[in-house]
N, C-alpha and C positions, 0 to 999 in steps of 0.2 A: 254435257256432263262435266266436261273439264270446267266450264265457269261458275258450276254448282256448287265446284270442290273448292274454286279459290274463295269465293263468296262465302261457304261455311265453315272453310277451315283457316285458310290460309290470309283472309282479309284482319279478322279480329288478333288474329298474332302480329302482324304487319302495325297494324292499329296501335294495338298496346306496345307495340317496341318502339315506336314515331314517337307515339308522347312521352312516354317513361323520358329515352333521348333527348327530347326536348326540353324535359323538364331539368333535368340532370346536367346537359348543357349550359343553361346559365349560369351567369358569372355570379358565386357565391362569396360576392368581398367583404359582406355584413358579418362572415363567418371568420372570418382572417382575421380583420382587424384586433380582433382584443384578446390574440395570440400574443403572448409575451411570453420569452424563452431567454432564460439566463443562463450562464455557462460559470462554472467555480474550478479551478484549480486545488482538489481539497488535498492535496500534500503539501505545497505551499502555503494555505490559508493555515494548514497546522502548525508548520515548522515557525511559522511569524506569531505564533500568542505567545502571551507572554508566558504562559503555565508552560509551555512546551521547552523554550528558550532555559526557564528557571530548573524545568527535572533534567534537562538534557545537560545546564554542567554540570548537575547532582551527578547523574550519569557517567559523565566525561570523567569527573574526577575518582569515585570510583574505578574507573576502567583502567586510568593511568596508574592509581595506585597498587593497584592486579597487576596490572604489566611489568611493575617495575620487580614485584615479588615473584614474578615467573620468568625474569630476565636473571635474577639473582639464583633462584635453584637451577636455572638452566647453566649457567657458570658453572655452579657447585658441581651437577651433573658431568659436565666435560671436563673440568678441574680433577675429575674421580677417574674418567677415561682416560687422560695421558698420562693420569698415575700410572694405571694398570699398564698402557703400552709401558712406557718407559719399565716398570717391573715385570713384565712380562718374560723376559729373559733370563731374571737370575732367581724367580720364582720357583718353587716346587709345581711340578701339575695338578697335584690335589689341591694345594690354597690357592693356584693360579685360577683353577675352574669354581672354587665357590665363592672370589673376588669376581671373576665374570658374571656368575650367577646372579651376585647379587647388584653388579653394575645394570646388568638388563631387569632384572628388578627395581630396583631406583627408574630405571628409563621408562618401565611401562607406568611405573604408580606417578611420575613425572607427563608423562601423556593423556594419562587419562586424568588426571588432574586440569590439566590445560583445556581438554576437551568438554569436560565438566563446567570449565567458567567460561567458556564459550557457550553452551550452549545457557549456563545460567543468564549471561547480561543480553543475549538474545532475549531470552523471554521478557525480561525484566525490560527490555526496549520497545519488545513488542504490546505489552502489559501498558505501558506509558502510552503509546501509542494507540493502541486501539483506545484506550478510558477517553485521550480528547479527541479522537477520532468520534466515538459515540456524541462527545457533547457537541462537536461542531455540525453533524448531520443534526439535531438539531435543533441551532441557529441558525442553519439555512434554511430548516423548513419554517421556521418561522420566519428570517426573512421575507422569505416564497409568498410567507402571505400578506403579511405586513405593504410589500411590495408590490403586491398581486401579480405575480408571474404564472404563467401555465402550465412551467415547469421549468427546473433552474438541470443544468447536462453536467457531466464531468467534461472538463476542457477538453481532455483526451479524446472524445467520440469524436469531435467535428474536427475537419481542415481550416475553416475559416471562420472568425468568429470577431464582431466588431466590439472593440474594445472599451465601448457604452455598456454592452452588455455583461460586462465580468463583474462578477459579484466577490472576488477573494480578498480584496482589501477591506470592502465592509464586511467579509464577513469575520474577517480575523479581528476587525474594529469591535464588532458586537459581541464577538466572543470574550475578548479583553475585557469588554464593560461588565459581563456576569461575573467575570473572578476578580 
């Protein structure tokens, strides 16, 4: 009874798991071989073209020019603060309190001003950045095939990565040759 059971149940599963195994064991290198995997640093492939280089002093100079006009009201802002201490003293309380009022006035419309062009040259960097961010994905993918690769990774994924395979200098290369 027992060898009826291995015989009809237990032989054909043994069976089929032997070959499957067998078959699935061999060494599949014909499959490997024409694996090709590139690796891009694409924050440095951007910061190196030249359109990035050319908006970024557009950028720069801007920013410095901001800075230097919010270094200037911020003066004027505490130029108005040691008025008020220094008059503070020989002040009435009523004009003492609507020079404060209007001193912390000045301060918030001086803050929120600041916070405004912060948050504008943010975008405006981010705006910069993503447009050749979009162009340089791509050039890579067309590299990818130009080059025939199986797929190109961001640097960041791997630990280790032979530096045959970096594609950031051609890629910031090709990008350069479109603009």
């Amino acid at each position: 009874m027992v060898s009826g059971f291995i015989r009809q149940r237990l032989f054909p599963i043994m069976f089929s798991f032997f070959v499957g195994f067998i078959l699935l064991a061999q060494a599949t290198h014909g499959y490997a071989k024409d694996l090709r995997v590139g690796v891009i640093d694409i924050q440095k492939a951007v910061a190196n073209t030249k359109e990035w280089k050319k908006e970024f002093i557009s950028f720069k100079t801007r920013f410095k020019k901001e800075k230097e006009l919010i270094s200037k009201r911020e003066g004027l802002l505490k130029k108005m603060i040691e008025d008020l201490n220094k008059q503070s003293f020989v002040l009435d309380p009523g004009l003492k309190k609507k020079k404060e009022d209007n001193v912390q006035k000045k301060k918030r419309e001086f803050e929120r001003y600041v916070q405004d062009k912060n948050e504008e040259f943010a975008k405006k960097e981010k705006e910069i950045t993503s447009k050749i961010l979009k162009n340089m994905v791509t050039v890579v993918q067309k590299l990818g095939k130009e080059k025939k690769f199986t797929m190109i990774l961001e640097k960041k994924v791997g630990l280790y990565f032979d530096s045959s395979v970096d594609l950031t200098t051609m890629a910031t290369q090709s990008y350069n040759k479109l603009k």
